[in-house]
N, CA, C and O atoms as CSV, one atom per row, in Angstrom:
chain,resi,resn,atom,element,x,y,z
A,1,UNK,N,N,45.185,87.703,-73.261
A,1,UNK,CA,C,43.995,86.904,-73.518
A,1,UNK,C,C,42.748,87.586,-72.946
A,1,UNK,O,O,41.899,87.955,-73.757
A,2,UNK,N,N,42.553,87.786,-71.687
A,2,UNK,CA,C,41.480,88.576,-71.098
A,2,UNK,C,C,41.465,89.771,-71.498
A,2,UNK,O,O,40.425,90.294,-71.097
A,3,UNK,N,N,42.461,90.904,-72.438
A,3,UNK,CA,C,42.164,91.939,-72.987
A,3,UNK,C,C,41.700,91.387,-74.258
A,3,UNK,O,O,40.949,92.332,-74.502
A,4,UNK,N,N,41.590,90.838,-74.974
A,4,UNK,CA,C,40.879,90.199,-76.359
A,4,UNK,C,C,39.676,90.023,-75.612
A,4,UNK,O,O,38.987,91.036,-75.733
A,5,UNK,N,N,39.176,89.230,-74.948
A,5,UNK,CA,C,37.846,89.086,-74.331
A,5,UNK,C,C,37.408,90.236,-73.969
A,5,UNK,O,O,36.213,90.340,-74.250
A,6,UNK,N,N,37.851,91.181,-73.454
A,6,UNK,CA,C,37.214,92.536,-72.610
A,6,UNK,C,C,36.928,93.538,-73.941
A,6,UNK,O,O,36.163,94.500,-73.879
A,7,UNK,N,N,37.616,93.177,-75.060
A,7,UNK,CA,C,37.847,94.365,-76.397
A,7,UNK,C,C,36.376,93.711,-77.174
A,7,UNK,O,O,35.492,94.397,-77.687
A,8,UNK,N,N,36.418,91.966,-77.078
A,8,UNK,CA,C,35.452,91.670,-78.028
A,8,UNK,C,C,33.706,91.868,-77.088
A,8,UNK,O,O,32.673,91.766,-77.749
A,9,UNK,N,N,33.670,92.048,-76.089
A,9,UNK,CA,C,32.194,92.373,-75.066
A,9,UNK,C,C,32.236,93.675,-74.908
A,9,UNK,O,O,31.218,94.244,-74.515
A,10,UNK,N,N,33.304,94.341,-75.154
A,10,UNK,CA,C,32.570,96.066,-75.525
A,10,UNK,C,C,32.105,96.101,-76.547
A,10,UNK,O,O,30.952,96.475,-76.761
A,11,UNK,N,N,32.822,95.758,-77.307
A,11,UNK,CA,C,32.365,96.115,-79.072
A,11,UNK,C,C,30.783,95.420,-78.683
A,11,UNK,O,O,29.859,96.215,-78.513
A,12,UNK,N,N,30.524,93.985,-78.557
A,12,UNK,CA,C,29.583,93.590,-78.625
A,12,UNK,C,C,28.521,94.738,-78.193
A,12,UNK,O,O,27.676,95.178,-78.972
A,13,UNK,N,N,28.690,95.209,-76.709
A,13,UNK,CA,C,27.751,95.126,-75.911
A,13,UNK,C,C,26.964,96.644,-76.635
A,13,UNK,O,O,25.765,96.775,-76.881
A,14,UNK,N,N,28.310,97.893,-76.908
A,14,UNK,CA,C,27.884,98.962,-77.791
A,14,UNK,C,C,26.984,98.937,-78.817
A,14,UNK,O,O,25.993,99.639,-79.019
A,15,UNK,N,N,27.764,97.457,-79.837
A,15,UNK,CA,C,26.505,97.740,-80.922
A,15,UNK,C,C,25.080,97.052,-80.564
A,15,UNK,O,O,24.180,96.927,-81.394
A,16,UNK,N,N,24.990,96.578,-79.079
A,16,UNK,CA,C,23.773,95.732,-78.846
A,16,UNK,C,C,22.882,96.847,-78.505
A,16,UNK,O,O,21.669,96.905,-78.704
A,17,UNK,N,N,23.977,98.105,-77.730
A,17,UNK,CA,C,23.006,99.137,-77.404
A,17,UNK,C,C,22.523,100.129,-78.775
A,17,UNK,O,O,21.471,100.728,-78.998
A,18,UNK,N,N,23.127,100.068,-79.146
A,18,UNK,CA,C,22.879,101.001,-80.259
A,18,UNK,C,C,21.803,100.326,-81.207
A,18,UNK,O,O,20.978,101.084,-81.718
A,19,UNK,N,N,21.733,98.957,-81.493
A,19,UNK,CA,C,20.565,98.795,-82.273
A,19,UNK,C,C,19.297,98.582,-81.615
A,19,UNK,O,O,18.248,98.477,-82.250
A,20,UNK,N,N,19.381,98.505,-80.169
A,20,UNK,CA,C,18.270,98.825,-79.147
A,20,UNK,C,C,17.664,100.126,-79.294
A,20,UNK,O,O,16.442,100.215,-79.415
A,21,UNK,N,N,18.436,101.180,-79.296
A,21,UNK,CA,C,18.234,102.689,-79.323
A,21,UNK,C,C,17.161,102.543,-80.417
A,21,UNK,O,O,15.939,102.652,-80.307
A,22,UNK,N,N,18.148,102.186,-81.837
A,22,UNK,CA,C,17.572,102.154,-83.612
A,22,UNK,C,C,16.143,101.541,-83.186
A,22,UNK,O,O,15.175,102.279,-83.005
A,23,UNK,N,N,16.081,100.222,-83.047
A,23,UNK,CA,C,14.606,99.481,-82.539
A,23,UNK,C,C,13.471,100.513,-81.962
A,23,UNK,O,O,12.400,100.738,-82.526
A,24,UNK,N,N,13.971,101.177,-80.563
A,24,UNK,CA,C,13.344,102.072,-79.760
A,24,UNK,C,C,12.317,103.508,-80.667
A,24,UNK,O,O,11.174,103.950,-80.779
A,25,UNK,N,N,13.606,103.711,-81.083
A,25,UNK,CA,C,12.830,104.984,-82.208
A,25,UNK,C,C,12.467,104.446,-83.221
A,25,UNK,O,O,12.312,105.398,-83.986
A,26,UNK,N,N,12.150,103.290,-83.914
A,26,UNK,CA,C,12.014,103.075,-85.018
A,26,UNK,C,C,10.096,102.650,-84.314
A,26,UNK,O,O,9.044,103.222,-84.598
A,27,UNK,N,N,10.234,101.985,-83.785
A,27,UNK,CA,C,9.080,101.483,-83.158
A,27,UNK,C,C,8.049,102.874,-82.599
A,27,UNK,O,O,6.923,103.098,-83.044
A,28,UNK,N,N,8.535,103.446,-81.863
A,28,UNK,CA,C,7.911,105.043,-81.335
A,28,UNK,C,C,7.633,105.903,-82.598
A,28,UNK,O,O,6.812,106.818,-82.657
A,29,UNK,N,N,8.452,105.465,-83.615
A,29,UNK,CA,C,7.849,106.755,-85.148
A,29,UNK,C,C,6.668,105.624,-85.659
A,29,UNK,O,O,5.519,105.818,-86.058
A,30,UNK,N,N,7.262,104.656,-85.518
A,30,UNK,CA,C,6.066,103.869,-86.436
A,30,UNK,C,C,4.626,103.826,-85.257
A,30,UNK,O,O,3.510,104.196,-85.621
A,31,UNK,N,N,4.818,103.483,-84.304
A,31,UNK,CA,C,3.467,103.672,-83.286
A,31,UNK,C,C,2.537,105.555,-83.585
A,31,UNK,O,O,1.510,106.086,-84.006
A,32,UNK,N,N,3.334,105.716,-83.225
A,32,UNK,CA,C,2.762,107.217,-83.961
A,32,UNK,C,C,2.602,107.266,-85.134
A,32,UNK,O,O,1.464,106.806,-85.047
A,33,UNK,N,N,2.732,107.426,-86.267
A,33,UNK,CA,C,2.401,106.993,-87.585
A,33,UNK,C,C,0.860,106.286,-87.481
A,33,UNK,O,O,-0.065,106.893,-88.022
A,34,UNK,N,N,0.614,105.147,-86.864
A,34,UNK,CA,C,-0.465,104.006,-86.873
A,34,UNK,C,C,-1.409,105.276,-86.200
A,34,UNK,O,O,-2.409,105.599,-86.841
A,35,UNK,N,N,-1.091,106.045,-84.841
A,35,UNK,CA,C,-2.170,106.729,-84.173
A,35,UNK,C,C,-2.889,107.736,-85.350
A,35,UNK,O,O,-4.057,108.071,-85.546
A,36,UNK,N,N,-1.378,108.100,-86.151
A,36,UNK,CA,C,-2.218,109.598,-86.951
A,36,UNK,C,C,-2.942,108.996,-88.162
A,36,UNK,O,O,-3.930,109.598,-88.582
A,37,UNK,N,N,-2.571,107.940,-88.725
A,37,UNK,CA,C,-3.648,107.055,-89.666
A,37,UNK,C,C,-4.906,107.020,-89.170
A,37,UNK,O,O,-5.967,107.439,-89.633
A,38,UNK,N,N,-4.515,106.194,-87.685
A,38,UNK,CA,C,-6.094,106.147,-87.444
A,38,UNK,C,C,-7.278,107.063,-86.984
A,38,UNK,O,O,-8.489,106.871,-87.085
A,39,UNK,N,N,-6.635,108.036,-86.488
A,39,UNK,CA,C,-6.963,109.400,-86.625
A,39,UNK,C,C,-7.693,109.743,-87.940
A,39,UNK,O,O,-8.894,110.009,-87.931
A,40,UNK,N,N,-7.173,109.737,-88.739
A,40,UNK,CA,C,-7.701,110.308,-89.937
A,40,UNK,C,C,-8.636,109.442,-90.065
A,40,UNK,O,O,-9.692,110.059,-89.916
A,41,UNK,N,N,-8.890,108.098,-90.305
A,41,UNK,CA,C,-9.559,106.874,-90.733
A,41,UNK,C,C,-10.851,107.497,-89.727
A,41,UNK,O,O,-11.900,107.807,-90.292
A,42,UNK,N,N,-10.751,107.632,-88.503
A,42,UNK,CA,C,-11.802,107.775,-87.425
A,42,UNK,C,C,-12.548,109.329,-87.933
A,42,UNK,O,O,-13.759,109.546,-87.925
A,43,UNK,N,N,-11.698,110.097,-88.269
A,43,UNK,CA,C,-12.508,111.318,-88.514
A,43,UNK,C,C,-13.133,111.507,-90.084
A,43,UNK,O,O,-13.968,112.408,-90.166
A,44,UNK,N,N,-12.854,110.821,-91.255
A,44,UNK,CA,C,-13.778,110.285,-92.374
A,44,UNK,C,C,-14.313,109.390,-92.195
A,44,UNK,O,O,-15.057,109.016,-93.102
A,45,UNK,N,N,-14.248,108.736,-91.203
A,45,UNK,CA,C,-15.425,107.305,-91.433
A,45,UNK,C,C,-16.463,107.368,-91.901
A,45,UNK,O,O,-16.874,106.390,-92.525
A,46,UNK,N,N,-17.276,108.548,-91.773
A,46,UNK,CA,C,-18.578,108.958,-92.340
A,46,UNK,C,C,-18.487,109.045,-93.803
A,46,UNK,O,O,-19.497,108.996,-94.505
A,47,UNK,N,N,-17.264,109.176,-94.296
A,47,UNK,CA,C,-17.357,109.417,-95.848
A,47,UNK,C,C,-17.343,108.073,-96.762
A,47,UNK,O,O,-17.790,107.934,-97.901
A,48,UNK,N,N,-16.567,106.936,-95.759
A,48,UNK,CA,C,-16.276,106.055,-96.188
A,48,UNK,C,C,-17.513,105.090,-96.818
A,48,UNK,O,O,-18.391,104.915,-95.974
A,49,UNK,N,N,-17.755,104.495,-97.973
A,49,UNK,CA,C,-18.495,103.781,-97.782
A,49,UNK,C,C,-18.388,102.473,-98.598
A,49,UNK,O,O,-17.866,102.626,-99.703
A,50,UNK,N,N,-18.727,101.371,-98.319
A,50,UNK,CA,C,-18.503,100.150,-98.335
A,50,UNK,C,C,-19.377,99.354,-99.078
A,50,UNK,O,O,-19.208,98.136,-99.132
C-alpha cells in the first residue's frame, strides 16, 4: 500500500517539475521576445505615424 502511494508522488511530483521547467523557459523566451519588439517599436517610433 505505501509503495502505491510512494510510486503515485514521484510520478506526480516529476511531472510537476518538469512542467515548471516548460513554464520557466516558455515565459523567459516569451519575456525576451516582448524586450526585442519593443526595441524595435522604440527605435522607429519616429517613423511611426498616427
Amino acid at each position: 500500500m505505501n509503495e502505491k502511494a510512494y510510486k503515485t508522488m514521484t510520478n506526480t511530483g516529476a511531472g510537476s517539475l518538469v512542467l515548471g521547467i516548460i513554464l520557466l523557459v516558455t515565459g523567459l523566451a516569451a519575456g525576451v521576445l516582448m524586450i526585442i519588439n519593443g526595441a524595435k517599436l522604440l527605435k522607429s517610433r519616429s517613423d511611426l505615424i498616427f
